[in-house]
Structure formats: C-alpha cells, structure tokens
C-alpha positions in Angstrom: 0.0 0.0 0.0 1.4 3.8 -1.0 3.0 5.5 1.6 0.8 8.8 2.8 3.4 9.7 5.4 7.1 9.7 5.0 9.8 10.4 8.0 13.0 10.2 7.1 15.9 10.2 9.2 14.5 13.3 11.6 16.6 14.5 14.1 15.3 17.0 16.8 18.0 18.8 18.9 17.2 22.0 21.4 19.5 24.4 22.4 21.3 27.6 20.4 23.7 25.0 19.9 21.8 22.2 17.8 23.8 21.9 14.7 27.1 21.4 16.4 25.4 18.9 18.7 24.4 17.2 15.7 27.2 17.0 14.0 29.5 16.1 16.9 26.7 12.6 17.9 26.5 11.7 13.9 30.4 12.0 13.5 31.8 11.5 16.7 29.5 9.5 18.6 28.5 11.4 21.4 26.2 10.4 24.0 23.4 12.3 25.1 24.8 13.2 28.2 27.6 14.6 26.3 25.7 16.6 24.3 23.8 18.0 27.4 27.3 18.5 28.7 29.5 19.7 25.9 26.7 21.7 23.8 24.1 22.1 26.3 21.8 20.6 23.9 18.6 18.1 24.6 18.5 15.6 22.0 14.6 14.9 21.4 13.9 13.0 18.6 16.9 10.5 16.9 17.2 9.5 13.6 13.7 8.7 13.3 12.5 6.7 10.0 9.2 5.0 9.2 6.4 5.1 7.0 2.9 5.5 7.8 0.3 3.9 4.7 -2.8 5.4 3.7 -5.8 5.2 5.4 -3.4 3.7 8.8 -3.9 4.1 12.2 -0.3 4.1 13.3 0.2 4.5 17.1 3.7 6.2 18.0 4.2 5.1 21.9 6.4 5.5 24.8 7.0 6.8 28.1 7.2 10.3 29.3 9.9 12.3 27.6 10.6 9.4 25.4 10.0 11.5 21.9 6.8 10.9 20.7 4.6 14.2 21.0 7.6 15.7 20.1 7.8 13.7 16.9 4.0 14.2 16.1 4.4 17.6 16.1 7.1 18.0 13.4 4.7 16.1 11.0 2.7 19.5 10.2 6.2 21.5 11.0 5.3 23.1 14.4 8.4 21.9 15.5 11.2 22.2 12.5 13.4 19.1 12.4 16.9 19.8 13.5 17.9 17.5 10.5 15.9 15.0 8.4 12.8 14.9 6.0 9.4 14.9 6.0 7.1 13.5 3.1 3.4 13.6 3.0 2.1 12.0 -0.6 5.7 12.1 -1.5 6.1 16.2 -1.3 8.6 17.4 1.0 7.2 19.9 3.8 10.4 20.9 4.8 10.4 22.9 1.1 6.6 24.2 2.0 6.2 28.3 1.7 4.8 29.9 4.1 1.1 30.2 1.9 1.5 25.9 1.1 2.3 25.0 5.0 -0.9 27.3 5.3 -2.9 25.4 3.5 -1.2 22.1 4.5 -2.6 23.0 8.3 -5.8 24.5 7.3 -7.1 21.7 4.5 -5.0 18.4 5.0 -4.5 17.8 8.8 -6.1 18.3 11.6 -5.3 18.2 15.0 -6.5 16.4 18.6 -4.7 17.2 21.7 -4.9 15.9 25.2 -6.6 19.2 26.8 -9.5 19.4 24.1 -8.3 22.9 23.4 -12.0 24.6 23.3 -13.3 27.8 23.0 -15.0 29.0 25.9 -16.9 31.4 24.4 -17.8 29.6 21.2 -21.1 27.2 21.7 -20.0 23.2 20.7 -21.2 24.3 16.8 -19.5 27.1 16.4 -16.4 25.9 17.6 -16.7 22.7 15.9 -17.4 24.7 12.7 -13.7 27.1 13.7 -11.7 25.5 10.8 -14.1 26.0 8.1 -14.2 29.8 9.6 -10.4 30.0 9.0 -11.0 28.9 5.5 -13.4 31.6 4.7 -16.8 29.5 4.2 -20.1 31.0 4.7 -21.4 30.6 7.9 -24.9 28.9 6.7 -22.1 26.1 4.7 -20.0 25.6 7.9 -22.5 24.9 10.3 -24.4 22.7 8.3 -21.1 20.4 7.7 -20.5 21.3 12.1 -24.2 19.9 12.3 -23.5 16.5 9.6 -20.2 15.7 11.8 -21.9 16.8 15.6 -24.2 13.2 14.5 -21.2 11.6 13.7 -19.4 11.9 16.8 -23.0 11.2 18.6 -23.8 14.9 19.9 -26.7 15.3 18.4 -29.0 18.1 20.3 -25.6 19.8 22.2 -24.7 22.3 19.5 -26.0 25.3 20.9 -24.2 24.3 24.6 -20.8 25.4 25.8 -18.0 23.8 26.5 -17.9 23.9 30.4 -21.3 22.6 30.0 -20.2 19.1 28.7 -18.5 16.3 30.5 -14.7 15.5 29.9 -15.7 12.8 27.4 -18.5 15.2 25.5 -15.7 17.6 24.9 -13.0 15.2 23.7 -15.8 14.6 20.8 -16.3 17.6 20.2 -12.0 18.2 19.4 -12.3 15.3 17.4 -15.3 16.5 15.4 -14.0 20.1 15.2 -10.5 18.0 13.7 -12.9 16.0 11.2 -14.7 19.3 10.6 -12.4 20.1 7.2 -12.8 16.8 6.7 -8.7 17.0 6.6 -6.9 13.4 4.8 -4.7 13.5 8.0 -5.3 13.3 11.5 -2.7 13.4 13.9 -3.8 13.1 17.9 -1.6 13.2 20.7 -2.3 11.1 23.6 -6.2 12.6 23.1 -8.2 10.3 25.4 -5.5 10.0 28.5 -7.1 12.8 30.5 -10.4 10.4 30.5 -11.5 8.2 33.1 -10.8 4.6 31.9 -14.9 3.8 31.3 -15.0 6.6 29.0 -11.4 6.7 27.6 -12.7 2.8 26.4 -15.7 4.2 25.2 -14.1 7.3 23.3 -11.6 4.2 21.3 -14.5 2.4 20.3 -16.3 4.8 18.7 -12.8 6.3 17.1 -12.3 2.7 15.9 -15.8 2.9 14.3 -15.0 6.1 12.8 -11.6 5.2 11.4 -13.4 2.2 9.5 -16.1 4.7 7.9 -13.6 7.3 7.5 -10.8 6.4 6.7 -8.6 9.3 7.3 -4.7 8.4 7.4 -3.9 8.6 11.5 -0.9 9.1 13.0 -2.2 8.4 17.1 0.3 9.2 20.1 -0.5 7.2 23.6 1.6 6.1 26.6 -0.6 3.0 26.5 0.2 -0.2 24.8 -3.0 -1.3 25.5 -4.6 1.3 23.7 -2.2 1.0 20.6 -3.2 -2.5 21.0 -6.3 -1.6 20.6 -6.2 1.2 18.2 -3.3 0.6 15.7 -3.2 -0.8 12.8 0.6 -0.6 13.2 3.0 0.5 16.4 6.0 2.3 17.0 8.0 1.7 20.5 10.1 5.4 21.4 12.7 5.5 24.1 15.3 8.2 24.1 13.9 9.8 21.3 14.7 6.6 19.4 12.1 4.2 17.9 13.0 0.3 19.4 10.5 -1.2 16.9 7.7 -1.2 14.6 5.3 -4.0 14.0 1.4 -4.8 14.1 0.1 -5.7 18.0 0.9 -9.2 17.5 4.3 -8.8 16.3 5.6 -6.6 18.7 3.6 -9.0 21.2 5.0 -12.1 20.1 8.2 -10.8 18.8 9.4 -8.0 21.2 12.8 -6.4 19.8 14.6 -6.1 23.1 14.4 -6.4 27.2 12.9 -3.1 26.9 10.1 -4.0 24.4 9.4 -7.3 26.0 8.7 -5.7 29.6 6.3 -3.2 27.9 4.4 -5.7 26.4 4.7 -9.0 29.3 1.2 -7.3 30.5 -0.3 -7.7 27.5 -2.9 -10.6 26.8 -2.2 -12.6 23.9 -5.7 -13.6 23.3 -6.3 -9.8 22.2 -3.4 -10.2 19.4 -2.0 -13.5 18.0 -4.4 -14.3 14.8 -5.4 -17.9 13.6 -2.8 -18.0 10.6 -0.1 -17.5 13.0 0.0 -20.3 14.9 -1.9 -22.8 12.1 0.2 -25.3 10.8 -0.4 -27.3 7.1 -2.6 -29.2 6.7 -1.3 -31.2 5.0 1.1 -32.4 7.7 -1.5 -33.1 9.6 -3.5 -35.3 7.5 -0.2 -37.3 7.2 0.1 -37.7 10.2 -2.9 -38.3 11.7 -5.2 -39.0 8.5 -8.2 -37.5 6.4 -9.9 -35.1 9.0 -14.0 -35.5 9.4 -16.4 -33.3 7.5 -18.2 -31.4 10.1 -15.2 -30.0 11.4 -15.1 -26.2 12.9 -14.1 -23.4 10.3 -12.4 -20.0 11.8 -10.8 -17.2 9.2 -6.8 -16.8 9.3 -7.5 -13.3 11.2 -9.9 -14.6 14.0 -7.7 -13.7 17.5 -7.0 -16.4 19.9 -9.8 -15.6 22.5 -12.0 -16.7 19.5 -10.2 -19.8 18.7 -10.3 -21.3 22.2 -14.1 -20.7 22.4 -14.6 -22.4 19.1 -12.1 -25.3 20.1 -13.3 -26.2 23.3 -16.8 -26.1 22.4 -16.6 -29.0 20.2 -13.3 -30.7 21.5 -11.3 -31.1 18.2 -9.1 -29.5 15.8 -10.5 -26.3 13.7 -10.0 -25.8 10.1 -8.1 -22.0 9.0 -9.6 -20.1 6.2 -8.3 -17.3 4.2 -10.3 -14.0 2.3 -11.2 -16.8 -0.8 -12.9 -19.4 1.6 -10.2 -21.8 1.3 -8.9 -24.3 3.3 -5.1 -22.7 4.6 -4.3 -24.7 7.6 -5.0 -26.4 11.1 -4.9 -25.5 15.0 -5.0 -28.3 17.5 -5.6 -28.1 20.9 -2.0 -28.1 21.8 -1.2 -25.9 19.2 -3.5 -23.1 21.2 -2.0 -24.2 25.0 1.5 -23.4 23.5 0.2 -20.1 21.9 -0.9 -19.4 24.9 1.8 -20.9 27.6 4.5 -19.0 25.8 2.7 -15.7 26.3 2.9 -16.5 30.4 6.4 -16.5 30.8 8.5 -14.0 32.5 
C-alpha cells in the first residue's frame, strides 16, 4: 500500500547550539549526556525513519519524555526538524512556503490534543465549525457540515451548549469533530483520550475505531498506552530516548518484542487480544499425514480470527479447527496443543 506519510531520518536537537550537537553525535559519537554537557543541547527526537500507509492508524508510543509528541508535532512542522525529511504524498514539507504550510494546516490535517483545546466562548457548533471559519466559508455552509459531523461523533441536540457545559468525554468529541470538521486526509492526535477516566477513555476508542473504519482518514495516534495502541493501531511504534526500538502490528511486537525493553512493555499484554489464527496454524497437509483425512463437520475459523475466538470455538466442540483465508479456502489447522503453546508461551517472565 502507498506510503501517505514519510519520515525520514529526523533529528530533533534543542539548544542555540543544535547543529554542532548534531554533527558532533553523527560524527563522533557522542552520548546524550555529552551533548547536554559539551553543547548544552537536549536531543529529542533520533534518527527517526518510518512510513505511515494510507488510510493507517499508526500508534507512535512510549513513556514520558521518550519522543513521541515531540515527533508528532514536526509532522505539520510546528516543531522544524533539527535535520531529516518529512514527506506527505511524496512532497517534501520541509520545502513548504509559508502560503503551502498554510494550507497544509488548514485543509490536509487536523489536530486532537490531550486538553481538548476549546473555545469558551464559542457554543460546541461554532467551535466545531472554527476550521471551516479559517477557511473563509459562509457561515450557513459551515455549520451545516458542524451539524453532519456533531451526528457523527453522537452529539446530536448539544450544538447550541458550551463547552464547560459538557462532560470531559463530550468535549473530547467535540476536538475530534472540530479536527474532522475540514474533513482533513490526515489526522494526527496526541495522547487525546488520557485525560479520561478509563470507562469513558474505552468508550471514546471504540467509537474512534468505528470512525476510522467509515472514515478512513490516514492517523498518526500518540498514547503512553500499549493497551490502547493494541487496541487502536493498525501498526506500532515503541520510542525510548527519542529513538524508535520497533515497529510491527500488536501481535508482532507481542509475540516478537525487539529487546528487554520492548518485551517488559508488552509481558502485560494478553495474547488472546493479538495473535491471529494464521499464525499459529500449521499445514494441513502435515497433519493429515500424520494423523489421517480429517472429518467433514469439522469447525471453520478465518486466518485473522484472534486467539480468545479460537479457544471458544475449540473447546466447544473438543477437536481440531480448520483456517480459512479471504477466498474461503482451506489454509491450515490448529490443534488443541497448538493453542496451549500459543498461549503458555505468552505467560512466561
């Protein structure tokens, strides 16, 4: 699938004295605690490189300080790289004018931050409807399409409220719906639902999952929660140090964790909510040689369906289930011991 989002090697250094910094860790391999020392410069993003596909949802996570809202932000070029590029559909912001980066801001992406960022004084439509404003459409045009996205985000009937008005949840739609508002190819949220209590933060994924699907807007999503890139990403990105450790989909970053680091991030992490059927299926044609021509009647499940699912179908009937792939076809089998070791192997520490 075409890349819709393209870092490439970005480097992020604060301090007056950045460039030297730079060159002085690329050339002479300096720690960051030299660079702190010698240039008394913070290094906050390093040598960053990935590629985020169109219509993604690729969650960048880490702990504090680790890089990744500081990353985010150099996406739309509110914080100018230090060194590196940035692509998005294969033209280089870094060369935007002033009028281009504009319109890059204004049409392309929008923006969902932590603290909601509301207007007091604006009622939930009107500030909903604040991008379209910026653009310069009539205000009869903007607050129909406010109204058409105040359904989508489930707000019906609270457009005429104000902000202080609505609970913590209410207004974290409304920053979404104001961010949809433009109806933007790119949305990039940082760490939007961690202010929430966990009932509604779960709620608030759901229905962003369900909107992603019917949207399809390209998503670049920063949390501190694996679970919730679990849960959310299509694709994950593990920061530490302003580095990125490792990119994979939930399972692979589950099942295959690149370091010590990785793996103790992710030991708290069920692997019933990750590993898929055509993982952990084996021929079946080894089977049958081994064990002979299996019966009819036996179980079906499709090479995506997630452990929790495979158990449930397993036990209920006692026996070996069939795998299936998109054209119906027969791709492989899971026993029962097959499923004990998928799951065993996620229990050790």
């Amino acid at each position: 699938m075409e890349a819709a989002i393209q870092i490439q090697n970005v480097w992020k250094i604060f301090g007056n004295n950045s460039k030297e910094a730079l060159n002085a860790i690329q050339n002479q391999k300096i720690s960051k605690q030299e660079a702190l020392e010698k240039y008394n410069s913070v290094i906050g993003v390093s040598n960053v490189s990935f590629e985020v596909k169109k219509g993604e949802i690729f969650c960048v996570m880490g702990l504090s300080g680790s890089g990744k809202s500081t990353l985010v932000r150099h996406i739309n070029r509110l914080l100018e790289p230090t060194s590196g590029k940035i692509l998005i559909n294969n033209q280089d912001v870094m060369q935007f004018n002033k009028e281009n980066l504009q319109e890059l801001r204004n049409k392309k992406i929008g923006m969902v931050f932590q603290n909601f960022a509301l207007m007091p004084h604006r009622s939930v439509l009107d500030n909903i409807a604040m991008p379209l404003e910026i653009r310069g459409i009539s205000k009869n045009d903007r607050l129909d399409a406010a109204n058409n996205i105040l359904n989508i985000v489930e707000l019906h009937g609270w457009g005429n409220k104000y902000a202080h008005e609505l609970s913590g949840g209410m207004q974290q739609r409304v920053g979404l719906a104001r961010a949809l508002a433009a109806d933007p190819e790119f949305l990039l949220m940082d760490e939007p639902f961690s202010a929430l209590d966990p009932l509604i933060r779960r709620q608030l994924q759901t229905e962003f999952i369900k909107l992603s699907k019917q949207m399809k807007k390209t998503t670049v999503f920063i949390t501190h929660d694996l679970d919730e890139a679990v849960r959310v990403g299509h694709r994950i990105a593990i920061m530490r140090d302003g580095m990125v450790v490792q990119i994979g989909t939930p399972e692979e970053i589950v099942v295959n964790p690149a370091d010590a680091y990785v793996a103790d991030f992710v030991k708290g992490i069920s692997r019933l909510k990750v590993v898929q059927a055509k993982t952990i299926m084996r021929p079946l044609i080894d089977y049958e040689k081994k064990f002979g021509l299996l019966e009819k009647d036996i179980e079906t499940v499709e090479e995506n369906d997630l452990l929790s699912k495979l158990i449930e179908t397993s036990v209920s009937k006692d026996r070996p289930i069939i795998v299936l792939n998109k054209k119906n076809e027969k791709v492989g089998i899971i026993t029962q011991s097959d499923l004990l070791k998928a799951v065993v192997e996620g229990n050790d520490d």
